[in-house]
Structures are given as C-alpha cells and as structure tokens.
DOTITOR-385194 format. One line per 2 residues: number of its first residue (from 0); their letters; for each residue x, y, z of C-alpha. Coordinates in Angstrom, 3 decimals. Layout:
BEGIN
NUM) A) X Y Z  ...
***
This chain:
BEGIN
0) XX) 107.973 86.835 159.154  104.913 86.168 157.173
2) XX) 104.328 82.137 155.794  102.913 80.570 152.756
4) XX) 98.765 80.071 152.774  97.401 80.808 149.780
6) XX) 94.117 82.405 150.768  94.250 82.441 154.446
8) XX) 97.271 84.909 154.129  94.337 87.599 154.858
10) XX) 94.694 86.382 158.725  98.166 88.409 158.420
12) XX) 96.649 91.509 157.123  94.151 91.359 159.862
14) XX) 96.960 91.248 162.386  99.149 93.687 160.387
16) XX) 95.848 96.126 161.073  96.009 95.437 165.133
18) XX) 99.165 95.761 165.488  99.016 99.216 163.397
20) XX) 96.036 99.849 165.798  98.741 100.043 168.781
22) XX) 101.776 102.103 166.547  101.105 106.147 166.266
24) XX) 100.179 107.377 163.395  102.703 108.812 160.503
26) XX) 105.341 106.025 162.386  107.089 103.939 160.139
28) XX) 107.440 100.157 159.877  108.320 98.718 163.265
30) XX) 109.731 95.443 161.305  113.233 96.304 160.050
32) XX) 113.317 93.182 158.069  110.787 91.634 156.221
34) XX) 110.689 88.209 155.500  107.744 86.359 153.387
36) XX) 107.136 82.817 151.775  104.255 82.417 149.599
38) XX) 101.280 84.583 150.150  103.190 86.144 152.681
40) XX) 105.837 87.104 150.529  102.907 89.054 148.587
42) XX) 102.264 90.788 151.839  105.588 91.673 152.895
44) XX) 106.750 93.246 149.256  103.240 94.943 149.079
46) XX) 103.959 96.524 153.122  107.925 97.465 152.322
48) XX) 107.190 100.011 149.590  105.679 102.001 152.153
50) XX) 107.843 101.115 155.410  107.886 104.925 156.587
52) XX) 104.090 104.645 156.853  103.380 101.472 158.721
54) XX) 99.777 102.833 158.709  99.911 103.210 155.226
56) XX) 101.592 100.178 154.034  98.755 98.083 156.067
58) XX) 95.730 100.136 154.663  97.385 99.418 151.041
60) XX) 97.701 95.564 151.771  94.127 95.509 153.401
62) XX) 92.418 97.429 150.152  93.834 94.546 147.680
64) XX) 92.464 91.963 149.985  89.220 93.657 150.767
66) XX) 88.351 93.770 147.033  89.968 90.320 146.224
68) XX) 88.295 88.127 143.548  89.839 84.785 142.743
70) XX) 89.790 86.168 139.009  92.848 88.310 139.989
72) XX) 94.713 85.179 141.019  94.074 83.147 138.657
74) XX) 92.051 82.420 135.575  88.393 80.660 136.784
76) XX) 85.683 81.018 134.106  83.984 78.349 131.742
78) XX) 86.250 78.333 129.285  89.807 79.270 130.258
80) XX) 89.897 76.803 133.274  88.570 73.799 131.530
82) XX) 90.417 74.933 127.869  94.024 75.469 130.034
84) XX) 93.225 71.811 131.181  92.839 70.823 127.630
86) XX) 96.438 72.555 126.743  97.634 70.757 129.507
88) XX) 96.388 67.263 128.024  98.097 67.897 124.236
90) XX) 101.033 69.010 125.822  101.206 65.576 127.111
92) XX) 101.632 64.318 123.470  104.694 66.426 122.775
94) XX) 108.260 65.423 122.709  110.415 65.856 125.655
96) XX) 113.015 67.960 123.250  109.882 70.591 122.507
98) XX) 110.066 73.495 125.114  107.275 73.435 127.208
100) XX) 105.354 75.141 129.975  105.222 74.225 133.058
102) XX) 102.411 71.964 133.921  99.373 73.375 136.255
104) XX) 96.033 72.811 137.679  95.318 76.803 137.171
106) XX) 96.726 79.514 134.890  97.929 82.034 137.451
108) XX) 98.775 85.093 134.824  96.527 87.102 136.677
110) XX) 98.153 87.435 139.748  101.053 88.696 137.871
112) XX) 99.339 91.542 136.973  98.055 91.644 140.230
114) XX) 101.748 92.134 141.799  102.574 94.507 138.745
116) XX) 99.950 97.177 140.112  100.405 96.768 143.763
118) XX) 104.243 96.026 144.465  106.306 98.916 143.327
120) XX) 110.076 97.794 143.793  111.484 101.172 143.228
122) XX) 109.773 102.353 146.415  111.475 99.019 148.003
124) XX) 114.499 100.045 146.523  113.750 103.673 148.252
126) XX) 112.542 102.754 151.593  115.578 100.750 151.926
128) XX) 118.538 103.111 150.981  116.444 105.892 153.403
130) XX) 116.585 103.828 156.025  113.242 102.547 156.815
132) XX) 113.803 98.984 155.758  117.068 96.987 156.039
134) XX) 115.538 94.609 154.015  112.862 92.292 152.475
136) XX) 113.353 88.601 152.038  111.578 86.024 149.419
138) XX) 111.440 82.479 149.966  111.065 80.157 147.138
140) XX) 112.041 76.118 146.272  114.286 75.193 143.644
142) XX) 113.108 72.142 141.851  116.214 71.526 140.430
144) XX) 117.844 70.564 143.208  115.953 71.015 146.431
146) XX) 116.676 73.799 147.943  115.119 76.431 149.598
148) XX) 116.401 80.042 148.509  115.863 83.031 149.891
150) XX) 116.329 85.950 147.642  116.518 89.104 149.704
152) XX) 117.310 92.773 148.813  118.856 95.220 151.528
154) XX) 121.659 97.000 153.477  124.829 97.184 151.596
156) XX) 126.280 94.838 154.828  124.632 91.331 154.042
158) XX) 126.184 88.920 152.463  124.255 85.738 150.683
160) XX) 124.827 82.720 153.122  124.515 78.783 152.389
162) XX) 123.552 76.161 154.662  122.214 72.618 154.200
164) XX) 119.869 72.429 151.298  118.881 76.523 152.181
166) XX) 120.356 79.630 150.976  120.216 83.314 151.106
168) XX) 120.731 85.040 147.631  121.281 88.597 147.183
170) XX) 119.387 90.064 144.621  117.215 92.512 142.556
172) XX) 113.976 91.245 143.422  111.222 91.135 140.675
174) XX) 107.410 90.123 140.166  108.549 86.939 139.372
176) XX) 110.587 85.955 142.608  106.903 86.943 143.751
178) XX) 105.546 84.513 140.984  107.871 81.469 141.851
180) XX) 107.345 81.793 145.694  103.383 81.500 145.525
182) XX) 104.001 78.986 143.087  101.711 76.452 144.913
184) XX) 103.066 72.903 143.620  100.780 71.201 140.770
186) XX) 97.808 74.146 141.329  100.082 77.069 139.719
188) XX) 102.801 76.821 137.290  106.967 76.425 138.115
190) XX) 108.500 79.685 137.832  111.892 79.883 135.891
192) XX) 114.502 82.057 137.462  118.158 82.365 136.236
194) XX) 117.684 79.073 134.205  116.419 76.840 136.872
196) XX) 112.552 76.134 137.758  110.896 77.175 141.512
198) XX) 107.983 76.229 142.702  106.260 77.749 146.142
200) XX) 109.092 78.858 149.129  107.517 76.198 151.863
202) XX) 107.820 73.128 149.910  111.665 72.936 150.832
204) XX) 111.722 75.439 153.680  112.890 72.945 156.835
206) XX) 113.844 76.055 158.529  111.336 78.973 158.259
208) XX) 112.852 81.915 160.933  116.846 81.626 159.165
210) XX) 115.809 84.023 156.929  115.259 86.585 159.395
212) XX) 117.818 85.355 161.816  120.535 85.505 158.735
214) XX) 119.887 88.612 157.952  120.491 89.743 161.895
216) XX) 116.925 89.882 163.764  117.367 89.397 167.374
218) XX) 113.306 89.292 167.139  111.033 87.984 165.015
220) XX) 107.294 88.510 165.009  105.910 85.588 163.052
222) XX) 102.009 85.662 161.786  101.240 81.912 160.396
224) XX) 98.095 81.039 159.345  98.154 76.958 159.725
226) XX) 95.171 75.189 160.955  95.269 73.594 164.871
228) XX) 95.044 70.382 164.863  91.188 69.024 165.088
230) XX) 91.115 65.791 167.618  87.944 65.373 166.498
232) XX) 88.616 65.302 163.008  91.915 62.928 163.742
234) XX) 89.968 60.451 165.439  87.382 59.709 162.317
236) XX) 87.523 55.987 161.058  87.197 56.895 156.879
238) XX) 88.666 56.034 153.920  90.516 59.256 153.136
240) XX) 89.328 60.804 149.664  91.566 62.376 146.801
242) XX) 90.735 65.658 147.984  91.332 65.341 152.156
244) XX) 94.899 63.571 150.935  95.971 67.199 148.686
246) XX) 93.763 68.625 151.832  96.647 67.087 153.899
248) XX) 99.544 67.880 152.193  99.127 71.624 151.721
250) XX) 98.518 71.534 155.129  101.569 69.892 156.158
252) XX) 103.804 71.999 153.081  102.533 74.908 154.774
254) XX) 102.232 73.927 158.591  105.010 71.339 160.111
256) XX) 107.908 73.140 159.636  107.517 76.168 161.202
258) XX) 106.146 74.361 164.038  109.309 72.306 164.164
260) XX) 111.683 75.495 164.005  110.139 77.221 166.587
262) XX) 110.778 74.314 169.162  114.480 73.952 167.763
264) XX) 114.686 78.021 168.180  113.605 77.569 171.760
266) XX) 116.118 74.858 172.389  118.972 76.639 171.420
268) XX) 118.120 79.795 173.194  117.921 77.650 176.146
270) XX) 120.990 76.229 175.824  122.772 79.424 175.138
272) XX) 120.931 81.088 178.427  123.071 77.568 180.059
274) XX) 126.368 79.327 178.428  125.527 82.844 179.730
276) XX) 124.977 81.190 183.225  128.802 79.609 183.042
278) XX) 129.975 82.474 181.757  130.874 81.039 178.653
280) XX) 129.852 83.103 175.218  128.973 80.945 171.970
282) XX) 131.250 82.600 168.723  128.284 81.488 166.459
284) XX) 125.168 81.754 168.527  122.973 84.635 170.040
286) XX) 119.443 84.954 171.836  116.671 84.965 169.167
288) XX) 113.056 86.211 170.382  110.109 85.480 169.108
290) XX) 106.581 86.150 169.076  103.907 83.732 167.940
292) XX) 100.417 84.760 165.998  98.407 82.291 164.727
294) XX) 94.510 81.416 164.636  92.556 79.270 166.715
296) XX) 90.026 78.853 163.712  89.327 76.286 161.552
298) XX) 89.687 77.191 158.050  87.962 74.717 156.242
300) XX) 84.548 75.151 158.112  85.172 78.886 157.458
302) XX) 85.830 78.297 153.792  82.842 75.905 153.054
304) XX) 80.602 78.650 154.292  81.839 80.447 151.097
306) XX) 82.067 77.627 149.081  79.196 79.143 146.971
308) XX) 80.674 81.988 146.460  84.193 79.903 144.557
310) XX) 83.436 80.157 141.105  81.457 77.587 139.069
312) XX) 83.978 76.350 136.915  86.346 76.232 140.033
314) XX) 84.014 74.260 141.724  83.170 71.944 139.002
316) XX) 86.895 71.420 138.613  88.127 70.673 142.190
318) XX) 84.504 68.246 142.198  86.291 65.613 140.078
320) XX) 89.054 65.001 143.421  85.998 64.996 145.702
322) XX) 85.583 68.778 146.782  81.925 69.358 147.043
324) XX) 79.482 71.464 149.601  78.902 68.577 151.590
326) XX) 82.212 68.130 152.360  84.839 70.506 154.221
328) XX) 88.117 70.850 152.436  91.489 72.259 153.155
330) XX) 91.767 72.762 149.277  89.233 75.518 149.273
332) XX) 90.775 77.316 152.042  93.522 77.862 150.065
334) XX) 91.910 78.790 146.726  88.806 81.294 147.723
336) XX) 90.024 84.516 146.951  86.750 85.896 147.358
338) XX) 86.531 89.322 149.217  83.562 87.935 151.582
340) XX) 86.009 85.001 153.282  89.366 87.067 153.487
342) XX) 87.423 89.985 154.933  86.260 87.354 157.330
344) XX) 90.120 86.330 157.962  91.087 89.514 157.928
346) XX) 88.216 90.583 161.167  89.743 87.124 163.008
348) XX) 93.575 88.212 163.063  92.397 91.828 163.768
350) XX) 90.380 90.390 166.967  93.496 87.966 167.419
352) XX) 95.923 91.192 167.214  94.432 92.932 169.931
354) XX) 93.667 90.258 172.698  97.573 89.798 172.343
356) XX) 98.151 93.421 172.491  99.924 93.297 175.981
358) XX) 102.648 90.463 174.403  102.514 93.268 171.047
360) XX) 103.623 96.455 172.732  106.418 94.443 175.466
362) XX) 107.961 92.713 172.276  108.338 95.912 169.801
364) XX) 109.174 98.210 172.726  106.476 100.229 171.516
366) XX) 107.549 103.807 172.476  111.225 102.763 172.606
368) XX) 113.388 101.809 170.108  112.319 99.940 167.323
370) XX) 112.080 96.488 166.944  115.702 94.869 164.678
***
C-alpha cells in the first residue's frame, strides 16, 4: 500500500529498491495486490505492468524518478504558469451556465503524458490474468459527494464493496483514474470521471488499509512518506503565514489518517486475538498484519536545500503565499520534482529498507510462499 505525497513519493521507490535488494532475481512481485493513492498510485500502476519481474518493475519506477523534472508534472515556465493564472482570472468572469475547467494553481497536462509513456495497462491487464497480480487498486475523492472510491482492476472473484462514505469500484482503469487520484486539491485540476468530478484519493480517505483488506490481504506492507512530528517546530510562538497554513493541511490530507487506521487496525486484531482465546470465531473479522515504513526525515529542511533548483516561475509563484529560501515549507516538499531531491528520497528509503531488512524477509516469508 503506497500513500499520496506528491514529491516525496520517491521515499517509496527507494524502499521498493531495498526490498528488491533482499528478493532473487527474475522473482516476481511479492505484493499480490497493489494498492496506491496519489503519487503512490503512480507507483503502484507503473510496478504492476511488470509484476513477474519485481526487479524489473522497481528499476522502471526508479528510472522515471531518477530523471524527474517538475516540467513533466506540470507546466512551470515564464509564461504558461503565470498565463494559466491569467485563464484562471477571466474564467472568473464567465457565467455559471458556460462549461468550464476546473480551477487550478498549476496546469498538470504534463504528467498525463507522463503516465501515457510509463503505465502500460495492457501489461496490467496481462500480469493479472497470468497470475502475477490479483490486482491493483486506485484511490481517488469524489467531490460530488464525499466519498472516497477505490477503483481497482483484478481477479474475476472481487466484487465492488460500499461502506460509509468509501467504496470499492470495479473497473477498467485508465490514465485518468491516475489523473484524478494525484489530483492535489486547488494545486492541480478536478478530474471528471463517469460525469462526476475527483480530486486527489487522501482528501476523503478516513480509512487508508480497506482497500487492501477488501480486496483479501491478510498483510499489508505500507510505505508512507508523512513527516514526524517536529516538537521543536510545535512549540514556536508565531503568527502562522499563508504558506505554513497550506504547509499544514497537505500535511494533515496526506498524514492523519493513516496514522489513525493503523491504531484502529491494531485494535481490532487485538480484540479478535480475545475471540480466538474464548474460542469464539468473528463471521466478519480476520487477523490483518501489517508492516510499517516510513522516514524519520524531515522533508521540508530536505526540500529547501533544493529550493534553488524549483523553477523560477514556480518560485516566484508560491512567493506571493510566503514560500521563500529563508523559510522551510511543506509546500515545496510536495512540488520539487527535481531529479537531485527525489534521488535524495529515493537513497533515504533505500537506507531505511535495509536497516528493516530483518522485519522485511519475516513478513514476506521470503523463500516461502508469497506474501497475499
């Protein structure tokens, strides 16, 4: 299970790359379902064309992010951020009855083209009829009414579910499932899908594992890539600035409610250990693993040692809500898809990958069965 971060989703490659580290060559995906929201979703639909070749799959990933420029995410020079503001301002002036596009702080188009080149869904479509993938899972939020929807392609077997305000949606999955989950809110544009508008998979996601847990893991490794909390930081007596309050919010979209999930997982599996102790077996309810990766890092002091490199434009852009090179932001963390910082990322959750690799080879039985 891979979650939303924008830029920092390069952590995830860098632990995809330890963890390959540990598998044999030529061996296949040890994941059997693949679950993404955001720039994780990127990463999972990039991995599962190529889920006999874990190897493979990885190396592909790492190459995009290796080479990243924030050009292929979105549109950053002189005159297409500041005239796609412009559009933005006349659109204002329009009447409600005109059809318009959604409103954004960036024109994303790139990183559709991006996804067109490296996510083949015919190999998807291959890897899972074969076999090697039972399937891969998309997260996105419906602005329409406020739900979270996974879309997921896979084994024959599942069956779309539907909780409170969350639900799993069988379907053909496309770029633009891609498009609407990494749809950042107010930075990139709404996505429409089947006639209603989404917007980026954590916004509404309250429970981040059901994904994986509908679609029958009985283990989930999850790499996250949220920020520990800074004491230091917490304790500062300021008046909080535009950009530290967006700072705070992507942080908290893509942050609180995985942390919250995980604690509720725990709590159940406890209580279900209580039932297996009486002898008593729950109808609805079985014994969900997991196995936490995150950093210990702190992004925005990582990402304002690139600042420079975020293009001008960019930079003169995100100045007007306070972001400058004097001043640490979670914004930029999100935004600098510059090779130099993910490769950076990318060396951490490598590093990360192997100090856990004791807690990596018990929980995918490395050398026995793989993990489901």
């Amino acid at each position: 299970m891979l979650t939303g971060g924008g830029a920092r989703a390069a952590y995830q490659v860098g632990v995809l790359k330890g963890v390959a580290s540990l598998v044999p060559r030529a061996h296949p995906l040890p994941f059997r379902i693949l679950a993404g929201t955001s720039a994780g979703a990127l990463n999972a639909a990039a991995m599962a064309g190529y889920a006999s070749n874990f190897h493979l799959a990885v190396k592909k990933v790492e190459q995009v992010w290796a080479n990243f420029s924030t050009d292929q995410v979105y549109r950053c020079s002189t005159g297409e951020v500041f005239g796609h503001l412009i559009s933005r301002v006349g659109r204002m002036f329009q009447s409600e009855s005109s059809h318009q596009h959604a409103a954004s702080l960036f024109d994303n188009q790139p990183l559709r083209e991006l996804i067109e080149r490296v996510v083949d869904f015919k190999k998807v479509d291959r890897q899972i009829s074969r076999g090697y993938l039972r399937a891969l899972a998309v997260t996105a939020s419906c602005y329409n009414n406020g739900h979270s929807i996974s879309f997921f392609e896979g084994h024959p077997n599942y069956h779309n579910w539907k909780r409170a305000n969350r639900e799993g949606v069988r379907t053909r999955l496309t770029k633009e499932h891609l498009m609407a989950s990494a749809a950042i809110p107010l930075i990139f544009p709404a996505i429409e899908l089947q006639h209603k508008y989404f917007g980026d998979g954590a916004i509404h996601q309250i429970s981040p594992l059901s994904p994986a847990i509908h679609l029958g893991a009985s283990k989930i490794m999850v790499i996250g890539v949220d920020q520990p909390h800074m004491e230091e930081h917490l304790q500062r007596q300021y008046t909080p600035s535009s950009a530290t309050i967006a700072g705070h919010l992507l942080d908290t979209i893509f942050a609180d409610t995985l942390n919250s999930d995980v604690e509720r997982l725990q709590r159940i599996n406890g209580t279900i250990r209580e039932l297996n102790k009486a002898g008593v077996e729950h109808p609805d309810l079985r014994l969900v693993d997991t196995l936490i990766i995150k950093p210990q890092l702190d992004f925005n002091e990582l990402a304002h040692r690139h600042y420079e490199r975020m293009p001008k434009a960019v930079r003169r852009l995100l100045g007007l809500v306070g972001v400058n090179h004097d001043t640490p932001s979670s914004i930029v963390s999100y935004l600098l898809f510059e090779k130099e910082y993910c490769q950076e990322l990318m060396d951490i959750g490598y590093a990360d990958a192997l100090k856990r690799e004791d807690d990596i080879h018990r929980f995918l039985e490395l050398g026995g069965r793989p993990i489901v």
